[in-house]
C-alpha positions in Angstrom: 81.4 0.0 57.4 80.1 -2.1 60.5 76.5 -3.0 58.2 79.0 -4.8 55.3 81.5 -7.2 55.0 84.7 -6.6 55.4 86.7 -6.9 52.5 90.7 -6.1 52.0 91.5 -5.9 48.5 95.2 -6.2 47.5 97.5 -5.1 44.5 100.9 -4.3 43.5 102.4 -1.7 41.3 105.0 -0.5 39.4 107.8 -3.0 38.7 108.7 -6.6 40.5 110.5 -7.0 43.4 111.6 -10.2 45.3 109.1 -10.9 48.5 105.6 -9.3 46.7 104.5 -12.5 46.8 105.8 -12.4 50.9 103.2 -9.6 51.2 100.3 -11.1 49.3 100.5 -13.9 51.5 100.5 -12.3 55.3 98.0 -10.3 54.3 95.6 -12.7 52.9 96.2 -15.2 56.3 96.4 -12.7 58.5 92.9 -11.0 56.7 91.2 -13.9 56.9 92.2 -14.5 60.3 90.8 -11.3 61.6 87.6 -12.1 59.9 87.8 -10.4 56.4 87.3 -11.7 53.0 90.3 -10.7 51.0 90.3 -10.1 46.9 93.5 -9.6 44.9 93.6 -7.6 41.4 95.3 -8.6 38.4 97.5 -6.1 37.1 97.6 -3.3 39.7 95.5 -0.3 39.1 94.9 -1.3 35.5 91.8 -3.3 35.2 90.5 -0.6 37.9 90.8 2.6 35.5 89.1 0.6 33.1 85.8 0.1 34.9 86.5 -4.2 35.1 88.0 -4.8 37.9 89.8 -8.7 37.5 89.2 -9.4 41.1 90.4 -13.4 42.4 89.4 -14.9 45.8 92.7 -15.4 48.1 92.7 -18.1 50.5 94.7 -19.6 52.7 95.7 -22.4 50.7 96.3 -20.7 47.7 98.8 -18.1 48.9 100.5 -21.5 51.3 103.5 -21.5 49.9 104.2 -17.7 47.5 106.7 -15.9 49.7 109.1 -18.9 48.2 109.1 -17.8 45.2 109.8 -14.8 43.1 107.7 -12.3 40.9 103.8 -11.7 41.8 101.4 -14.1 41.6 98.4 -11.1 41.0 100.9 -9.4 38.5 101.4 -6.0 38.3 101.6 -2.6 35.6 102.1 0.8 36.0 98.5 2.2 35.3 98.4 5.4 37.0 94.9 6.4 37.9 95.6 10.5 38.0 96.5 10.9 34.7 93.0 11.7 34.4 89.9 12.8 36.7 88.0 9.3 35.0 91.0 6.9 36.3 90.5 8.5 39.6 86.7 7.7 39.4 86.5 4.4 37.9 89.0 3.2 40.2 87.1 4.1 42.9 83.9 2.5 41.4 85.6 -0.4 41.0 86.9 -1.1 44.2 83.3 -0.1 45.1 81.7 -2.8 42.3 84.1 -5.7 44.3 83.0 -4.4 47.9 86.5 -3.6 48.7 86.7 -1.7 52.0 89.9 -1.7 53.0 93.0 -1.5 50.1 96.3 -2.9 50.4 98.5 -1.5 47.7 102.1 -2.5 47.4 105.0 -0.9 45.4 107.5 2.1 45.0 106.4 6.0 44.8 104.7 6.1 41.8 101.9 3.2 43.2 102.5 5.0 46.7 100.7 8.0 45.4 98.2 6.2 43.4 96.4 5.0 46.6 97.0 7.5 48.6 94.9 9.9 45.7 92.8 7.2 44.8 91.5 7.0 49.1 90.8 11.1 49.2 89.1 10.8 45.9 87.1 7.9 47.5 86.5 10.3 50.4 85.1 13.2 48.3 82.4 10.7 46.9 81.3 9.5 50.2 83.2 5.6 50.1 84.8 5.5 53.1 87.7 3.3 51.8 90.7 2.3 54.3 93.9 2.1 53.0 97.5 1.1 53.8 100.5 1.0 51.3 103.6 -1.2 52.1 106.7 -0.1 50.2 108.6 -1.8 48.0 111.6 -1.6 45.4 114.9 -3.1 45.0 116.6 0.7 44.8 116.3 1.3 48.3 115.2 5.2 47.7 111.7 5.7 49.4 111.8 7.8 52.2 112.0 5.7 54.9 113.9 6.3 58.1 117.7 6.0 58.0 118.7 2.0 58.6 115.1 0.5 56.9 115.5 -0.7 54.1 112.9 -1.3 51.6 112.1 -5.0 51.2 113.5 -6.2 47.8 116.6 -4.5 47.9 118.9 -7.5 49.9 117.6 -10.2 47.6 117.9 -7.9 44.7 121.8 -6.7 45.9 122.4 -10.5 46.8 121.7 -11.6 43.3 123.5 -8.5 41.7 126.7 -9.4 43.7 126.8 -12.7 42.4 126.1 -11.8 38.4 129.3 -9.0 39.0 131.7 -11.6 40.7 131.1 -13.9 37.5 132.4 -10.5 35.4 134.9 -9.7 37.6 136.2 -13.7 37.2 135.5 -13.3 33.7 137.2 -10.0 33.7 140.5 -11.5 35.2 140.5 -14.9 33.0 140.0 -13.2 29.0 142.0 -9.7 30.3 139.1 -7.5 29.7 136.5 -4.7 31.3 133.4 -4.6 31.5 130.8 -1.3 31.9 128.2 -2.9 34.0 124.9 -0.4 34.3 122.5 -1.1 37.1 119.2 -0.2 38.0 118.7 2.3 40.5 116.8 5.4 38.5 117.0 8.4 41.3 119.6 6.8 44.0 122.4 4.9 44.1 122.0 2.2 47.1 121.6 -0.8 44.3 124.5 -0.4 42.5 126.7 1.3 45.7 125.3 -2.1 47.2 126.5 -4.6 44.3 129.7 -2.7 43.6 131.2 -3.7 47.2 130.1 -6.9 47.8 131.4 -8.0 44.4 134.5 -6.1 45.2 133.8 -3.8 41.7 136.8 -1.8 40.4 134.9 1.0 40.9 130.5 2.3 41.2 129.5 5.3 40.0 126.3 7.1 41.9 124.3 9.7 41.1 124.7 11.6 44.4 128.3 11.8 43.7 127.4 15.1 41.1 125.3 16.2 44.3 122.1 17.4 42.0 124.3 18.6 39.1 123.5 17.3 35.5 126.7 14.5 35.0 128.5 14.6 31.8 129.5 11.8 29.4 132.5 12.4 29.3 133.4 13.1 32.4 131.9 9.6 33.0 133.8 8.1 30.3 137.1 9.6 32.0 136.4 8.4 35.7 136.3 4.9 34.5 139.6 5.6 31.9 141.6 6.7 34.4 140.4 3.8 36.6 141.5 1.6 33.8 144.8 3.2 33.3 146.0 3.4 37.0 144.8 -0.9 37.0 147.4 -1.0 33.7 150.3 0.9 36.0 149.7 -1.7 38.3 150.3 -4.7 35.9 146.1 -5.5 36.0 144.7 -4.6 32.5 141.2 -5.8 33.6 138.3 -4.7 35.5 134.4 -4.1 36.2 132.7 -0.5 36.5 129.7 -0.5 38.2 127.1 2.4 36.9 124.0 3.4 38.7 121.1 4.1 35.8 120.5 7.3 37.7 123.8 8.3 36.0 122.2 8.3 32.9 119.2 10.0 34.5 120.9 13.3 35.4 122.9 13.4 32.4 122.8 16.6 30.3 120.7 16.2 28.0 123.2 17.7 25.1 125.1 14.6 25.9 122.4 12.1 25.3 119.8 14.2 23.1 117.6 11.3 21.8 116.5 11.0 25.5 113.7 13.4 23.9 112.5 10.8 22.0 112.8 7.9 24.4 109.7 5.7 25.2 108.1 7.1 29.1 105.9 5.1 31.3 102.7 6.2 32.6 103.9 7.9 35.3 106.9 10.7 33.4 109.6 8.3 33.8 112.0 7.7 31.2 112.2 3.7 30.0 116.2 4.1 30.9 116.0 0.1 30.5 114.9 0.9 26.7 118.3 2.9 26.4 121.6 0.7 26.2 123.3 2.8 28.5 126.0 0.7 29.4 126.7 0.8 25.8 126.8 4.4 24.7 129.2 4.6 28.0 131.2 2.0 27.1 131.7 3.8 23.5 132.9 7.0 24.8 134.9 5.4 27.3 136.9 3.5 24.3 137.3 6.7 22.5 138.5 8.0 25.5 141.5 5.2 25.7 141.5 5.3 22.1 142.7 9.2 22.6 145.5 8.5 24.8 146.9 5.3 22.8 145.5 2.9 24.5 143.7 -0.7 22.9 141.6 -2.7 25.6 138.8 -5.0 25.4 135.4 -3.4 26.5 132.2 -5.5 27.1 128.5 -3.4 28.4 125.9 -5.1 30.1 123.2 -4.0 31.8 122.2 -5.2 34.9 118.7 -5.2 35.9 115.6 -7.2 34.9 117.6 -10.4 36.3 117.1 -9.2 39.9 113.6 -7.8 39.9 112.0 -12.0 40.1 114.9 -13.9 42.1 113.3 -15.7 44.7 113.4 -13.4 48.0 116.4 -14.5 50.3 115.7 -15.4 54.1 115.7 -11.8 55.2 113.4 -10.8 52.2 110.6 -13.6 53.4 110.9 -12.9 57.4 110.9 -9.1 56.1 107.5 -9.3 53.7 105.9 -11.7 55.6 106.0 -9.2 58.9 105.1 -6.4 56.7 101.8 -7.8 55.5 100.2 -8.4 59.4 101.1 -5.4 60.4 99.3 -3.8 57.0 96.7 -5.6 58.1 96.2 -4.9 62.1 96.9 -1.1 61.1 93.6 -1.3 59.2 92.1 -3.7 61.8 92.5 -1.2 64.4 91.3 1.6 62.0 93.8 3.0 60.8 94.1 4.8 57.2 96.3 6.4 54.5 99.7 5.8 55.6 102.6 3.5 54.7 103.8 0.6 57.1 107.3 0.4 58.0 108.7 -2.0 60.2 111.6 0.6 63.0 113.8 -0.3 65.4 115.8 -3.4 64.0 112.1 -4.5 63.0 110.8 -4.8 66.3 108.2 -2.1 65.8 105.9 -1.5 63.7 105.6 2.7 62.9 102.3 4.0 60.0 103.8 6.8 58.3 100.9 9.0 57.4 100.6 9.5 53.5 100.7 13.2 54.3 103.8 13.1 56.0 105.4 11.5 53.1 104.5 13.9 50.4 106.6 16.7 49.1 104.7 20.0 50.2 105.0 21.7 46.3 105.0 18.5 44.0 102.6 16.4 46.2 104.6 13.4 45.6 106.8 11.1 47.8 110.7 12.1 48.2 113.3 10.2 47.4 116.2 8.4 49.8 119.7 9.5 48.5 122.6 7.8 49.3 123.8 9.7 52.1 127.4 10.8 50.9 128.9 10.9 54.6 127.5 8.0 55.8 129.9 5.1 56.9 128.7 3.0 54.0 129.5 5.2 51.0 132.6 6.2 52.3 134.0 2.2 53.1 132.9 1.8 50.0 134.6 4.5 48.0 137.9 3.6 50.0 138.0 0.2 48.6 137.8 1.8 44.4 140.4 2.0 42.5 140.2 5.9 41.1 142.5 8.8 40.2 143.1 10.4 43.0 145.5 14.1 44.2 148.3 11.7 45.6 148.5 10.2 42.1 148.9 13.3 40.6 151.2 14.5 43.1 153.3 12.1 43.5 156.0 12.1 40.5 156.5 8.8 40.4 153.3 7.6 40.5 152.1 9.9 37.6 155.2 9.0 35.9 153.5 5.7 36.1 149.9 6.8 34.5 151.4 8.9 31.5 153.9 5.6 30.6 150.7 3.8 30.1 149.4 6.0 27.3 151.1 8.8 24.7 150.9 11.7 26.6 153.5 13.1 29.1 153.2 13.4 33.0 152.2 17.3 31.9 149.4 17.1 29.7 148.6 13.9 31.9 147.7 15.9 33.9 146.2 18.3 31.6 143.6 16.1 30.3 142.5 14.3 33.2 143.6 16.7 36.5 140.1 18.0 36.6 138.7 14.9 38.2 140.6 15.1 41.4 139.8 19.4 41.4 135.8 19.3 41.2 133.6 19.9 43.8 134.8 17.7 47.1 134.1 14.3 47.3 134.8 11.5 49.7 137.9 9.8 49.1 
């Protein structure tokens, strides 16, 4: 590698995420600093699996003044180069073809393992290619150590918050609810996140079912009871907040046209093809419908508004850090791992690839929202839901059962079996 130039080539994957941009631009200074010439590909992996790579010259005064602004100024896809042994080996030959020698790739799990195959496949053909992958996504689930987040996530929870605080406004002013779905396809940390700073009604997470498929209804009845214990109280309005990865671990006899639902490259359901937040917002109506109840029910799905804000100050600092540090990892020699900023950012800590792959699917875990942790449960304490008291209490289910036909009994009938599943945090 010491006869040839040195060359980082950069690229992002997978979908958009406030402070790419951040990225692009520390490590095209901090590149050229240390004596590299740095390339950036258009469209991730995807002009690579085809053989023609669309490579652009970064500079210093072209990347000046990105980590302002939102989306990604090299845009990105979700070409995945191991569907097939021939992505694997064009990719390679096109980083070759360009004179990459060292690759920067940034995104979530999916683009993760892209590079990480991509560099041993380079390895069996005798290219000794360097690479380093800085995480990204606005959910907050790659496996990083308890406290880091991944950049994206603030600015993307920031801007969340403020959408949900116009609904909840909204909400109070025409006497309505709205069923507000958010992205957050495995883990809950987005819409957990948005939920409590916009002081929600109530979020629903995935890890609340604790790996069992969710029901619809059972859905629909969390957030009718919600709405029902907000009538007792003289408040007929309301937002629910819905984590995506609801709708993800659903059972599929509940939502069987999921079969037939566009994928990406990579497996992945298009759950922003699906109007969730409407089909839960149906059965939540026939719900109150059931028990004699008339409200006002708007869905909205929350998602593709956050993924280009412009990064907020902690997203800038955050991305801009990131990028060195991707870049003096490979400086030094380093290889195949993913750069994490530890200990309140003050250090920087590689993560080999290998250390970040699951032993029997060979792919990077995910970060669940940790169900004891101090977050979730301040969060959950500040919900309105049905809870045992209610139910115990005769004058507080006296209460519930006035707002709708049924008596106290079947009340509790109908809906008791929210409050006697498996434990949760209350």
């Amino acid at each position: 590698m010491t006869d040839q130039p040195k060359t980082i080539g950069i690229l992002a994957g997978g979908g958009p995420a406030p402070g790419i941009n951040g990225v692009i631009h520390a490590v095209t200074i901090r590149g050229i600093n240390l004596g590299f010439q740095v390339k950036g590909f258009q469209q991730g992996f995807q002009t690579l699996i085809a053989g023609d790579p669309q490579a652009i010259d970064l500079t210093i005064d072209n990347v000046s003044r990105i980590p302002l602004r939102g989306g990604i100024v090299l845009k990105t896809s979700r070409a995945n180069p191991t569907r097939s042994p021939e992505g694997l080996d064009n990719s390679v030959r096109s980083l070759q073809q360009v004179g990459v020698t060292h690759l920067v790739s940034v995104g979530g799990d999916d683009t993760a393992y892209s590079a990480y195959s991509v560099s041993k496949h380079a390895r069996k053909l005798g290219y000794d290619l360097r690479s380093v992958h800085v995480p990204k996504t606005i959910d907050n689930d790659l496996p990083l150590p308890e406290g880091v987040p991944t950049f994206g996530f603030m600015t993307a929870r920031q801007e969340g918050a403020k959408l949900v605080v116009n609904l909840m406004q909204d909400a109070l002013s025409t006497v309505r609810w709205y069923i507000v779905v958010a992205m957050g396809r495995k883990a809950g940390h987005l819409a957990l996140g948005i939920g409590k700073c916009a002081e929600a009604t109530l979020t629903l997470i995935p890890e609340e079912w604790q790996g069992k498929p969710t029901r619809l209804q059972e859905v629909a009845d969390i957030i009718a009871t919600s709405a029902i214990k907000r009538l007792a109280g003289g408040k007929g309005y309301g937002v629910a907040v819905i984590a995506e990865g609801v709708i993800e671990l659903m059972d599929r006899g509940d939502l069987e046209f999921l079969d037939t639902v566009e994928r990406d490259e990579h497996g992945h359901v298009r759950l922003a093809e699906i109007n969730s937040a409407a089909i839960i917002k149906h059965e939540v109506r026939n719900t109150l419908t059931e028990v004699g109840i008339k409200m006002t029910l708007v869905d909205k799905e929350l998602g593709y508004e956050l993924r280009c804000a412009d990064p907020c100050a902690f997203d800038i600092d955050y991305t801009r850090t990131l990028g060195q540090e991707a870049v003096d990892f490979l400086a030094e020699g380093g290889t195949d791992a993913m750069i994490t900023l530890q200990n309140d950012m003050t250090r920087a800590v590689p993560i080999p690839y290998d250390d970040l792959m699951d032993a029997e699917s060979g792919r990077t875990g995910v970060r669940m929202v940790d169900l004891a942790s101090l977050a979730y449960r301040s969060a959950r304490k500040f919900q309105i839901r049905l809870t045992t008291s209610d139910l115990q209490d005769g004058e507080s289910l006296a209460a519930l059962a006035a707002q709708t036909t049924l008596t106290p009994k079947q009340f509790v009938a109908r809906f008791g079996y929210l409050v006697n599943m498996a434990p949760r945090p209350y």
